[in-house]
VEXNU-809019 format. One record per atom (N, C-alpha, C): z, x, y; residue in one letter. Coordinates in steps of 0.02 Angstrom, whole numbers. Layout:
<recs>
+--------+--------+--------+------+
|      z |      x |      y | resn |
+--------+--------+--------+------+
|      Z |      X |      Y |    A |
...
+--------+--------+--------+------+
</recs>
This chain:
<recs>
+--------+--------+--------+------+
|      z |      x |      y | resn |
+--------+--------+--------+------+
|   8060 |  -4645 |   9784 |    X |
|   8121 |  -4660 |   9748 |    X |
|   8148 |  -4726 |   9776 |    X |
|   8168 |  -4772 |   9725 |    X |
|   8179 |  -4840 |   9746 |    X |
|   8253 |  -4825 |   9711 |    X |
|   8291 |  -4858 |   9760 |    X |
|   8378 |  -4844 |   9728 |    X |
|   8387 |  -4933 |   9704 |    X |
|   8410 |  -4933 |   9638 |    X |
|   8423 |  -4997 |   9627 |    X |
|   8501 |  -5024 |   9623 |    X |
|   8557 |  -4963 |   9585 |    X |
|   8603 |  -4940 |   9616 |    X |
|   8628 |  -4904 |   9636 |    X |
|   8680 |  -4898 |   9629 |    X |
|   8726 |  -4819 |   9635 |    X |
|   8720 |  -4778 |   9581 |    X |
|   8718 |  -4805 |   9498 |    X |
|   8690 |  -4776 |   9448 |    X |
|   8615 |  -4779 |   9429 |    X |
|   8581 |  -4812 |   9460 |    X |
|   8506 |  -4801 |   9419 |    X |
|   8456 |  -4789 |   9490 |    X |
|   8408 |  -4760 |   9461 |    X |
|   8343 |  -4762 |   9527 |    X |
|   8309 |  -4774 |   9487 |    X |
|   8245 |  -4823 |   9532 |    X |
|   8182 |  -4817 |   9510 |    X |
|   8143 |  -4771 |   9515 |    X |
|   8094 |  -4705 |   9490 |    X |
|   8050 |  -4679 |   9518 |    X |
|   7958 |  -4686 |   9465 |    X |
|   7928 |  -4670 |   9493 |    X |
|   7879 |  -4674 |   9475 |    X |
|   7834 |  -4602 |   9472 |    X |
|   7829 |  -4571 |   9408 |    X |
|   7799 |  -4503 |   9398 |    X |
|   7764 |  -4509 |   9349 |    X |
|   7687 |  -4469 |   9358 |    X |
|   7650 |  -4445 |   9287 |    X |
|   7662 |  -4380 |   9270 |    X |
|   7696 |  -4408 |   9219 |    X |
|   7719 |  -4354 |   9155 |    X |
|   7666 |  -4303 |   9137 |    X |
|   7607 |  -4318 |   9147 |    X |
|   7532 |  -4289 |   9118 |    X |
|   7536 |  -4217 |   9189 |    X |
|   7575 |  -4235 |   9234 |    X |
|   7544 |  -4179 |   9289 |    X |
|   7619 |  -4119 |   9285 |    X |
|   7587 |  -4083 |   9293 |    X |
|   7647 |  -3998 |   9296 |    X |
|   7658 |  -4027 |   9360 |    X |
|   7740 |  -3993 |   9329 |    X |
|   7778 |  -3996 |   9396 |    X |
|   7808 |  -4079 |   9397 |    X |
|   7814 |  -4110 |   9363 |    X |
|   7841 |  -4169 |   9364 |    X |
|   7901 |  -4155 |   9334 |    X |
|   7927 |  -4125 |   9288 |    X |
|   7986 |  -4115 |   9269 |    X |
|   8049 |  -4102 |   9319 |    X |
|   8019 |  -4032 |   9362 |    X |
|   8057 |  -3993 |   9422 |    X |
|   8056 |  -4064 |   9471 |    X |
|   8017 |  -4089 |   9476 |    X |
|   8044 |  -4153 |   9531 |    X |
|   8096 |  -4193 |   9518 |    X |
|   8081 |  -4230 |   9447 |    X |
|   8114 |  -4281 |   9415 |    X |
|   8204 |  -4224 |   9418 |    X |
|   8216 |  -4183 |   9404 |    X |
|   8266 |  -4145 |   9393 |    X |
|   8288 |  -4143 |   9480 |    X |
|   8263 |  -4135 |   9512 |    X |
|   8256 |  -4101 |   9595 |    X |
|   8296 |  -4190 |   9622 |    X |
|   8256 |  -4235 |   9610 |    X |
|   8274 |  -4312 |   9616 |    X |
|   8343 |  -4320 |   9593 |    X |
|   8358 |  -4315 |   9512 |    X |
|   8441 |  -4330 |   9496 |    X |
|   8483 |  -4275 |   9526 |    X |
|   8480 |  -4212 |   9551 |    X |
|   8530 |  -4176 |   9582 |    X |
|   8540 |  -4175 |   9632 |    X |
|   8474 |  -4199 |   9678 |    X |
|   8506 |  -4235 |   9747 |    X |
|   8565 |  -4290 |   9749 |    X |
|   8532 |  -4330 |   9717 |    X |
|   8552 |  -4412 |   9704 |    X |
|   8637 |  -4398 |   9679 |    X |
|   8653 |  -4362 |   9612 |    X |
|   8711 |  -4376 |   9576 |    X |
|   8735 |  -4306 |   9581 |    X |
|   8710 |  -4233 |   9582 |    X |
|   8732 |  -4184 |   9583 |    X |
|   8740 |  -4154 |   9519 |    X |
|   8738 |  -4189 |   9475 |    X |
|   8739 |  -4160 |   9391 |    X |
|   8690 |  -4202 |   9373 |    X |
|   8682 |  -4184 |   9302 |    X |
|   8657 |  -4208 |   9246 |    X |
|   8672 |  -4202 |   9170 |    X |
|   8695 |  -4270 |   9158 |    X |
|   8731 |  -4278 |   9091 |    X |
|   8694 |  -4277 |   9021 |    X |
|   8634 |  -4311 |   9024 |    X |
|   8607 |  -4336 |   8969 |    X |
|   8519 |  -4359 |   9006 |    X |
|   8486 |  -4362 |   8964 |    X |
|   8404 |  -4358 |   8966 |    X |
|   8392 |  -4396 |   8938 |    X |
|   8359 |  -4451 |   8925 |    X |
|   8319 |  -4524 |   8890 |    X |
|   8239 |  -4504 |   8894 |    X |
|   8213 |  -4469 |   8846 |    X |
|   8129 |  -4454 |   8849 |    X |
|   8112 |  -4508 |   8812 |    X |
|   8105 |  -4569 |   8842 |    X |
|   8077 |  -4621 |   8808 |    X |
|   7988 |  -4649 |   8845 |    X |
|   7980 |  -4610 |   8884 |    X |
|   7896 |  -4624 |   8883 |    X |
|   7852 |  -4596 |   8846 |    X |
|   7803 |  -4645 |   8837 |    X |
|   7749 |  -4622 |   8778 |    X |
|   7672 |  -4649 |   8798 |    X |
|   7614 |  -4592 |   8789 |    X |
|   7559 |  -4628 |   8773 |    X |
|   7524 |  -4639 |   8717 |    X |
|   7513 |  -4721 |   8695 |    X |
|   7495 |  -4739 |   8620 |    X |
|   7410 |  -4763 |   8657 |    X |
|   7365 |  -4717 |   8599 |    X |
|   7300 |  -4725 |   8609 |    X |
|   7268 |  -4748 |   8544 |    X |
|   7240 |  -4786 |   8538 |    X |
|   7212 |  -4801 |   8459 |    X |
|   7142 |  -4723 |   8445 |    X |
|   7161 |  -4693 |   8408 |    X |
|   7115 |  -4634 |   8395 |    X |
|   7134 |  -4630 |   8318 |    X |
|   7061 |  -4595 |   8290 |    X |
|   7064 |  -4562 |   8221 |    X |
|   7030 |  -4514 |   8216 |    X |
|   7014 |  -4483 |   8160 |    X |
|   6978 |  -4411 |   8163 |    X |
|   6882 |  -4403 |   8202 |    X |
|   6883 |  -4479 |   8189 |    X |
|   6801 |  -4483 |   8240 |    X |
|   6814 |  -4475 |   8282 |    X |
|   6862 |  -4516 |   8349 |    X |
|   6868 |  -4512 |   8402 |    X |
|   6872 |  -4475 |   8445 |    X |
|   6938 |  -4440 |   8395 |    X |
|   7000 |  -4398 |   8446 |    X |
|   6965 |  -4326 |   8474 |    X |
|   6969 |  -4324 |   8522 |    X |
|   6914 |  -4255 |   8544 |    X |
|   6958 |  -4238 |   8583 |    X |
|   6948 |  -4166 |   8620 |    X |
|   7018 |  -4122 |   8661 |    X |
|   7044 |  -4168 |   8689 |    X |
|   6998 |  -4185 |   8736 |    X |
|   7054 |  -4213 |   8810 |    X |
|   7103 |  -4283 |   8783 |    X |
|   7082 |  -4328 |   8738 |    X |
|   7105 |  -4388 |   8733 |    X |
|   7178 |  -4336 |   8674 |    X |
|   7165 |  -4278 |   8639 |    X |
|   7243 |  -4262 |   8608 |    X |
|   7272 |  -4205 |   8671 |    X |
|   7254 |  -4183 |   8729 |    X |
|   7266 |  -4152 |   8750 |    X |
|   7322 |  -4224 |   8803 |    X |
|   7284 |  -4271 |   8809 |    X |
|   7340 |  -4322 |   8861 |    X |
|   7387 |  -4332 |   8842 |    X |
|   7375 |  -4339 |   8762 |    X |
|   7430 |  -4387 |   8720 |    X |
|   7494 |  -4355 |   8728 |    X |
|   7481 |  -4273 |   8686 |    X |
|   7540 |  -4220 |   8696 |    X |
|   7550 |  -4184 |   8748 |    X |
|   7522 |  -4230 |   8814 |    X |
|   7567 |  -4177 |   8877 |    X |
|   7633 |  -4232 |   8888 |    X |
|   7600 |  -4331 |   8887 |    X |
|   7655 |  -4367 |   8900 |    X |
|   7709 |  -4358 |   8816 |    X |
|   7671 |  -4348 |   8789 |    X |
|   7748 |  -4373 |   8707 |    X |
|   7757 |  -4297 |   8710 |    X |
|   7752 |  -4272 |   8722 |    X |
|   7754 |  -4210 |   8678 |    X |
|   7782 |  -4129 |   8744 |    X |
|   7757 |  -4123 |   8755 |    X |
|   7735 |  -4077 |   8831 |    X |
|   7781 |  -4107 |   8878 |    X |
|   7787 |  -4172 |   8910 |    X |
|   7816 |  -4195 |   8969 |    X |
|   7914 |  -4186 |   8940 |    X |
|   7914 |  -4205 |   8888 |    X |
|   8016 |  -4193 |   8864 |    X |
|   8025 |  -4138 |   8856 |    X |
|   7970 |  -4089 |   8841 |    X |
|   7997 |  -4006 |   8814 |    X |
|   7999 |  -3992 |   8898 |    X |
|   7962 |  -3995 |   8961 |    X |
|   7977 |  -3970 |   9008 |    X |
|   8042 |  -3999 |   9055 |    X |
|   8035 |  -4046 |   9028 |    X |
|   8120 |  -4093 |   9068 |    X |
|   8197 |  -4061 |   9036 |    X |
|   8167 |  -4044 |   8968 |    X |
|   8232 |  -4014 |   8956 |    X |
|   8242 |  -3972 |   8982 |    X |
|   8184 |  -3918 |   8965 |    X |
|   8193 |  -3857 |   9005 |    X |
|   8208 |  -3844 |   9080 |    X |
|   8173 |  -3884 |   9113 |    X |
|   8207 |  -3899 |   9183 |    X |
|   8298 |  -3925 |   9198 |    X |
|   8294 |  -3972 |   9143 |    X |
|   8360 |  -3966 |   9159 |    X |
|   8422 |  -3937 |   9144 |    X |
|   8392 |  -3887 |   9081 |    X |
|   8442 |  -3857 |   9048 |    X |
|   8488 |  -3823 |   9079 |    X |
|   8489 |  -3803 |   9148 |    X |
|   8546 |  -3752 |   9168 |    X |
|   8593 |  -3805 |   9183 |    X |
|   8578 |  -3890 |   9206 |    X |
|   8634 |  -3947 |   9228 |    X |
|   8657 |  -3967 |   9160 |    X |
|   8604 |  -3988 |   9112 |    X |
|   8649 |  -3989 |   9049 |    X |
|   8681 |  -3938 |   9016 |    X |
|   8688 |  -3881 |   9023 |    X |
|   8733 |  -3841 |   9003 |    X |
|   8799 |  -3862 |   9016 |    X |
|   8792 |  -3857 |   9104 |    X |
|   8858 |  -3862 |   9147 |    X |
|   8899 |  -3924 |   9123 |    X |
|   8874 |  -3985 |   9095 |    X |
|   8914 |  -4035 |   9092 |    X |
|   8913 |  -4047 |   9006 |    X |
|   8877 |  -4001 |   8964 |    X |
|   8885 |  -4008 |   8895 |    X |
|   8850 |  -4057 |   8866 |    X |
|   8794 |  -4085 |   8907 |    X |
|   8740 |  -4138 |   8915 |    X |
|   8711 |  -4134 |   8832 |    X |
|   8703 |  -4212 |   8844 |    X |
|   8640 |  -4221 |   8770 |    X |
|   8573 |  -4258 |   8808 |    X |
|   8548 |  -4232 |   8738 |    X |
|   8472 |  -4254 |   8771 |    X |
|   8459 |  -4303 |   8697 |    X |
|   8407 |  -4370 |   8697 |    X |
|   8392 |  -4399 |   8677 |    X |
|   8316 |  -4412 |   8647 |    X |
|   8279 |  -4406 |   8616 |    X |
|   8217 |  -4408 |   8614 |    X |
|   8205 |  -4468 |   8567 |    X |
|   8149 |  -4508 |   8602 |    X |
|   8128 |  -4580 |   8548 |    X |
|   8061 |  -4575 |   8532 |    X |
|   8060 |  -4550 |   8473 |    X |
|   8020 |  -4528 |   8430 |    X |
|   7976 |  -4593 |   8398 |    X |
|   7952 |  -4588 |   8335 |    X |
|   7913 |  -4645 |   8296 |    X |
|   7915 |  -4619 |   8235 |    X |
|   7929 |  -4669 |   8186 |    X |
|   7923 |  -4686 |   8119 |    X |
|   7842 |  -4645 |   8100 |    X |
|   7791 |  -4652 |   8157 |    X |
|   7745 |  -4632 |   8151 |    X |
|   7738 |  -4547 |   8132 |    X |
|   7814 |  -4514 |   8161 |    X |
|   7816 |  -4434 |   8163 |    X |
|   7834 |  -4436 |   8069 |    X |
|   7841 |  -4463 |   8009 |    X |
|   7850 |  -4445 |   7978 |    X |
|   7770 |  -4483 |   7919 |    X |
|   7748 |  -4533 |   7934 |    X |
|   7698 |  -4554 |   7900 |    X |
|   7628 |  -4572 |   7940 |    X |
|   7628 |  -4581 |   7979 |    X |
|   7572 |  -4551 |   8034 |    X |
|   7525 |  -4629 |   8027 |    X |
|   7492 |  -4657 |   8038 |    X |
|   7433 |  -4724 |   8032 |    X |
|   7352 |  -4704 |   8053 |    X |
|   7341 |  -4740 |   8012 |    X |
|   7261 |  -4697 |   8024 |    X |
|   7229 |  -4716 |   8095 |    X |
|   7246 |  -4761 |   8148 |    X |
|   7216 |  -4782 |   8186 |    X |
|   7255 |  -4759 |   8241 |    X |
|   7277 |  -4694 |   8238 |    X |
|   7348 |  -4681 |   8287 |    X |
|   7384 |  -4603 |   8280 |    X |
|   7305 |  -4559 |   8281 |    X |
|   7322 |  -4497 |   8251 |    X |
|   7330 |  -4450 |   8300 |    X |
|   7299 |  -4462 |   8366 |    X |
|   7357 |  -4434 |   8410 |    X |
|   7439 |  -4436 |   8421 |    X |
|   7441 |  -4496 |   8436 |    X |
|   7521 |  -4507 |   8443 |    X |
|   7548 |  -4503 |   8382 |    X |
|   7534 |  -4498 |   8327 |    X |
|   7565 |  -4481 |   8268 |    X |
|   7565 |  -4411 |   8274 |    X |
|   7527 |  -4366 |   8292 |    X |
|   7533 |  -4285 |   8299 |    X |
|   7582 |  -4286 |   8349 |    X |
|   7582 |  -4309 |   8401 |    X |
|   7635 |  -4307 |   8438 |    X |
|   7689 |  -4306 |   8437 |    X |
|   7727 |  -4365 |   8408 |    X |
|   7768 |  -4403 |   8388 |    X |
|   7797 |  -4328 |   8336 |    X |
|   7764 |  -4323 |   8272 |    X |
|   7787 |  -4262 |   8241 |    X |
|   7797 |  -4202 |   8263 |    X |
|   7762 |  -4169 |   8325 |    X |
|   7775 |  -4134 |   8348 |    X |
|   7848 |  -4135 |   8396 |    X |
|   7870 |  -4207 |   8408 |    X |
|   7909 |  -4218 |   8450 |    X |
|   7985 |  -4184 |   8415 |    X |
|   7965 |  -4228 |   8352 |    X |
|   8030 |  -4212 |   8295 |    X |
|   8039 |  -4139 |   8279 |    X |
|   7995 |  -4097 |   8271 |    X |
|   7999 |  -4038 |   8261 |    X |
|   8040 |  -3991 |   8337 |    X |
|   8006 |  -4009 |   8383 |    X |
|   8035 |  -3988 |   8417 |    X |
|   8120 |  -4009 |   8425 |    X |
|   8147 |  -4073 |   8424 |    X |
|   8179 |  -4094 |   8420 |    X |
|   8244 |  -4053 |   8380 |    X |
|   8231 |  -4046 |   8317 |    X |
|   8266 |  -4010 |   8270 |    X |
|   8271 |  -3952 |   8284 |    X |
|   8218 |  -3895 |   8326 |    X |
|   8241 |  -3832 |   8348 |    X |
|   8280 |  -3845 |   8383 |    X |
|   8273 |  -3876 |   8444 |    X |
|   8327 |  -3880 |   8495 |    X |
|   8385 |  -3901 |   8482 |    X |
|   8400 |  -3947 |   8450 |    X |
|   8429 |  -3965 |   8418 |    X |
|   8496 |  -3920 |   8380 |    X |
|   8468 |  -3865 |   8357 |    X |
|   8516 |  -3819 |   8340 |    X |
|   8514 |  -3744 |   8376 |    X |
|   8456 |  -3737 |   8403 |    X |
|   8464 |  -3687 |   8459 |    X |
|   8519 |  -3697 |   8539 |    X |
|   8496 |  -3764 |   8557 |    X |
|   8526 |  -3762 |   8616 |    X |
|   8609 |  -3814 |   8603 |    X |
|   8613 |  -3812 |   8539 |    X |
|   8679 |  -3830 |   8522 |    X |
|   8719 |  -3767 |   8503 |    X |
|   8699 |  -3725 |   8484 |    X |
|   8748 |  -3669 |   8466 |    X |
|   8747 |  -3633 |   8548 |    X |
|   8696 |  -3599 |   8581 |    X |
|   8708 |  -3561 |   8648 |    X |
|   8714 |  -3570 |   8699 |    X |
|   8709 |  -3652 |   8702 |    X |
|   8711 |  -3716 |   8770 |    X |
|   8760 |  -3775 |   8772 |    X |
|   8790 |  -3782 |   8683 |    X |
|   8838 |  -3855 |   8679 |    X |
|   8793 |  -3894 |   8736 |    X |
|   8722 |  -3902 |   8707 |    X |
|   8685 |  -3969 |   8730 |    X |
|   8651 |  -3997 |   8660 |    X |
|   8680 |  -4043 |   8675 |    X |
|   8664 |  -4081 |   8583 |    X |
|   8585 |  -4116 |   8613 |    X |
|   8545 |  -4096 |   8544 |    X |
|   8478 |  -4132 |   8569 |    X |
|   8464 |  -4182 |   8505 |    X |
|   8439 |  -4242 |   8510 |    X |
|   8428 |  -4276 |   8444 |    X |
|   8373 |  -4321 |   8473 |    X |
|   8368 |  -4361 |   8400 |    X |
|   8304 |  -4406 |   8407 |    X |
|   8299 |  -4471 |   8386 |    X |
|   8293 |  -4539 |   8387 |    X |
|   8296 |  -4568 |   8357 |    X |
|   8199 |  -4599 |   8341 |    X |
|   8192 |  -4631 |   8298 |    X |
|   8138 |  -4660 |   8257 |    X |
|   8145 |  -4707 |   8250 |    X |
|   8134 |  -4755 |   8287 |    X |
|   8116 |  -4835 |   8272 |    X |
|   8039 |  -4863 |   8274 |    X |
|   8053 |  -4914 |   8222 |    X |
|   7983 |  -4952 |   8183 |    X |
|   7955 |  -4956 |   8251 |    X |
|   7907 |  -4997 |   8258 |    X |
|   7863 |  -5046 |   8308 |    X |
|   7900 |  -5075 |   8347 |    X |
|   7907 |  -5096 |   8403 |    X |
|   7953 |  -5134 |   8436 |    X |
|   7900 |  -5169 |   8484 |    X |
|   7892 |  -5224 |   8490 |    X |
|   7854 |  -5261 |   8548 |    X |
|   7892 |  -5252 |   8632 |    X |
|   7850 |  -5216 |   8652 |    X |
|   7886 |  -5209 |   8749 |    X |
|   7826 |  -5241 |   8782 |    X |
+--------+--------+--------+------+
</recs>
């Protein structure tokens, strides 16, 4: 853990391994003692199509897009309860029309949204933790 300030740390975790969630959660409640809000904005984009894509290369895709935010929430859901926390998910344009050269992370990505929308109204009615998503085009990073 690299502290950059008083509000942000650097850390460095693969999302792909169990048990990264309970850390990443274990890390902000040392550090700040709550937790307000969740930013699941990592993603892995692999160029795959129906030749390619074989278990393991859709099995990576949806542990980081897909698998790695459903367990962070869940890890953190008892701190976002307490503070009425939202969670954020950055999805892709891809979760609704998918590209042929990009059919993992397009399963992903849709799967992301789906999940998104349960939680979304599950853990808003029995948690007042608002969960949403946003979908933006391509963006060059």
């Amino acid at each position: 853990m690299n502290l950059i300030n008083s509000h942000i740390i650097f850390h460095i975790e693969d999302l792909s391994n169990n048990g990264c969630s309970d850390r990443l959660v274990s890390l902000a409640i040392k550090k700040w003692k709550k937790i307000d809000g969740i930013v699941n904005n990592a993603a892995m984009v692999i160029n795959s199509n129906i030749d390619n894509t074989d278990e393991k290369l859709l099995n990576d895709v949806l542990k980081v897009n897909t698998f790695a935010p459903f367990f962070l929430i869940k890890s953190a859901l008892p701190y976002l309860t307490k503070s009425r926390g939202s969670v954020l998910n950055i999805g892709s344009v891809n979760a609704w029309s998918g590209e042929p050269n990009l059919l993992a992370y397009s399963i992903s990505k849709g799967a992301l949204m789906t999940m998104t929308r349960n939680l979304g109204d599950s853990l808003n009615r029995k948690n007042n933790v608002r969960v949403n998503q946003i979908n933006p085009g391509w963006v060059l990073t």
